[in-house]
C-alpha positions as CSV (number, residue, x, y, z in Angstrom):
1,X,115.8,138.8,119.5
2,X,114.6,141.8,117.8
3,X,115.2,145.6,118.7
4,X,112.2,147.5,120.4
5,X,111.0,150.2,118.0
6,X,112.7,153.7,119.7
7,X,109.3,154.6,120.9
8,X,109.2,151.5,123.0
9,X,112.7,152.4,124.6
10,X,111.5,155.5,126.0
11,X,109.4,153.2,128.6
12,X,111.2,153.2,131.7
13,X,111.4,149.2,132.5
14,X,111.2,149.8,136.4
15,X,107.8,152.0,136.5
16,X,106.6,152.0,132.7
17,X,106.3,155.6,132.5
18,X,107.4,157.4,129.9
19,X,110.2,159.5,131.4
20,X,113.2,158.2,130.0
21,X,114.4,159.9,127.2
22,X,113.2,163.4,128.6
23,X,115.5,166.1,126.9
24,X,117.6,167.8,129.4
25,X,119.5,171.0,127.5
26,X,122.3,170.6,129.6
27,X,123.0,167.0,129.1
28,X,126.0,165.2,127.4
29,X,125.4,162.7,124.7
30,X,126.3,159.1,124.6
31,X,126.3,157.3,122.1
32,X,125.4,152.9,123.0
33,X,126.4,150.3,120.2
34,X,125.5,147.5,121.5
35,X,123.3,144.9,119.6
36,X,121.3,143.1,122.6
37,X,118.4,144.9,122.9
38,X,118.2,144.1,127.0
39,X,122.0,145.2,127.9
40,X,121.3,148.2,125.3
41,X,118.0,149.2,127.5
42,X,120.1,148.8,130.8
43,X,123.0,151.0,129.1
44,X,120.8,153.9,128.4
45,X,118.9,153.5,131.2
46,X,121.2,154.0,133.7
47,X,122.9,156.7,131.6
48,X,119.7,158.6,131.7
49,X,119.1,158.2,135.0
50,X,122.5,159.5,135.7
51,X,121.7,162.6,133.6
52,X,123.1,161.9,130.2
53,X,121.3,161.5,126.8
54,X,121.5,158.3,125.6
55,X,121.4,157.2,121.7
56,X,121.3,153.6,121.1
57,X,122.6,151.8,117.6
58,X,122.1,148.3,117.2
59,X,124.8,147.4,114.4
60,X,128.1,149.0,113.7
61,X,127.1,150.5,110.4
62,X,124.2,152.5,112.4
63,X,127.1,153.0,115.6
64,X,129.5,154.9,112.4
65,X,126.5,156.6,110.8
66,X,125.2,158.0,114.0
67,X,128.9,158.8,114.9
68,X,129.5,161.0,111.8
69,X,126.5,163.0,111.6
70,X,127.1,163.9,115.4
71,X,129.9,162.9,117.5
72,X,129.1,162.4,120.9
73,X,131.1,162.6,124.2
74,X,131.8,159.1,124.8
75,X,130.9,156.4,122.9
76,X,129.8,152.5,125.0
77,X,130.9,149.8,122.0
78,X,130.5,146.3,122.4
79,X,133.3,143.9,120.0
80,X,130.3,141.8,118.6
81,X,127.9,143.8,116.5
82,X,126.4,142.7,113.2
83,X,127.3,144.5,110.4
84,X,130.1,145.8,111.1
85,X,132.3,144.7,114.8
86,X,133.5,147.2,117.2
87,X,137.2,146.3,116.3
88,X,136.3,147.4,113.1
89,X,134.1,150.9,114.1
90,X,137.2,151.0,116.5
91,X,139.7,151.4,113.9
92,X,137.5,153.2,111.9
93,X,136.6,156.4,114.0
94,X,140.7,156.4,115.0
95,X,141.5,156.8,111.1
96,X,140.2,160.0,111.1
97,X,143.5,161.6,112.3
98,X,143.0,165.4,113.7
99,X,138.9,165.0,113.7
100,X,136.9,165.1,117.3
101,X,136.1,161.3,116.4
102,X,139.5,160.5,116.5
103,X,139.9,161.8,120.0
104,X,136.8,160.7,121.3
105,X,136.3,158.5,124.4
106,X,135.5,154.6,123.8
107,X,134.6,152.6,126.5
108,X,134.3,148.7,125.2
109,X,131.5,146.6,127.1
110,X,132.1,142.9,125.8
111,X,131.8,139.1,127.5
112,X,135.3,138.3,125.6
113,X,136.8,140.5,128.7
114,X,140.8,139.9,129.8
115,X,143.9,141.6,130.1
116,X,145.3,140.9,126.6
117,X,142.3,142.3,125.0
118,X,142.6,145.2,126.7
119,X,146.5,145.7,125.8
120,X,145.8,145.2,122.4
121,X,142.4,147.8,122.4
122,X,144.4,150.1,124.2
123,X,146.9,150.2,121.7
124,X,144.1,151.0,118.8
125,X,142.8,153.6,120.6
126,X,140.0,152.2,123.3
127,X,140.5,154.1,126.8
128,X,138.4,151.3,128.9
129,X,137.4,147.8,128.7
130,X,134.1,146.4,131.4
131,X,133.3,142.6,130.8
132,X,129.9,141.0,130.8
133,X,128.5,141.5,133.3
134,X,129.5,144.6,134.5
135,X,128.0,146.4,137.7
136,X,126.1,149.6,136.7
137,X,128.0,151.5,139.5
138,X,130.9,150.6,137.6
139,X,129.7,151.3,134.1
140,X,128.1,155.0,135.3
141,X,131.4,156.1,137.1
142,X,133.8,154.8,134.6
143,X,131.4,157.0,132.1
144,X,132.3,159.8,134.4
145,X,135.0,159.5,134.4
146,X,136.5,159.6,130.9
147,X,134.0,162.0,130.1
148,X,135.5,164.4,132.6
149,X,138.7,163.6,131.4
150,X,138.2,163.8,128.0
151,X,136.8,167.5,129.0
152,X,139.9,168.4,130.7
153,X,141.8,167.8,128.0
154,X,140.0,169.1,125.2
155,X,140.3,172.2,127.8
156,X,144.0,172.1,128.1
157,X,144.4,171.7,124.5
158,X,142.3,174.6,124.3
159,X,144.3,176.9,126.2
160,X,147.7,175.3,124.6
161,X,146.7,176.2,121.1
């Protein structure tokens, strides 16, 4: 299946207005690897609609590129991009000892979902894991959630240095 050109993603799929990827000043960017153009579109959908911006990258090559030249709050991976995997943009970003990318928040999104996988992206540096399929309720609050967290700590860090 092939990606939609960026100007088709800022249709919303519900209404086909053009809405979606209104710039709000305020808002917190997030940054979707995820090579499935539908589950991409659902991501950032939902993401926008919850007030966030939303960048999408459909290979892990793009997902690094995009990740250097801006870091975002939180970045949504899934383990089985082309190019180059999420395990490997994974380990990757957490090389980069003492840089914002190696602190930054990493929710994984992936069908190979269970409890070992977690443990062992845990241990390289993911803070959640959602399976396929995933509720969106689930997906937006969990997105809250380490993005508040990840604020609270950078503030603490903040105050401690």
């Amino acid at each position: 299946m092939e990606m939609q050109m960026e100007h088709e993603l800022a249709r919303c799929p519900i209404c086909s207005d053009d809405h979606r990827h209104e710039r709000r000043d305020e808002a917190v960017r997030v940054l979707v690897a995820e090579d499935d153009p539908c589950i991409a579109n659902l991501i950032a959908y939902n993401l926008e609609q919850a007030g966030y911006e939303v960048e999408i990258a459909a290979d892990g090559g793009e997902a690094l590129r995009r990740l250097r030249e801006a870091p975002p709050a939180l970045l949504v991976l899934d383990l089985l991009l082309p190019l180059q995997s999420g395990w490997q943009v994974l380990r990757q970003i957490r090389a980069h000892e003492g840089t914002r990318l190696a602190r930054l928040p990493v929710l994984i999104v992936t069908a190979l979902a269970c409890e070992r996988l977690e443990r062992d992206l845990e241990r390289i540096g993911a803070q959640r894991l959602l399976g396929k399929p995933f509720s969106v309720q689930v997906l937006c609050a969990t997105v809250h959630e380490l993005i508040a967290r990840s604020e609270d700590s950078a503030r603490v860090g903040a105050r401690c240095a």
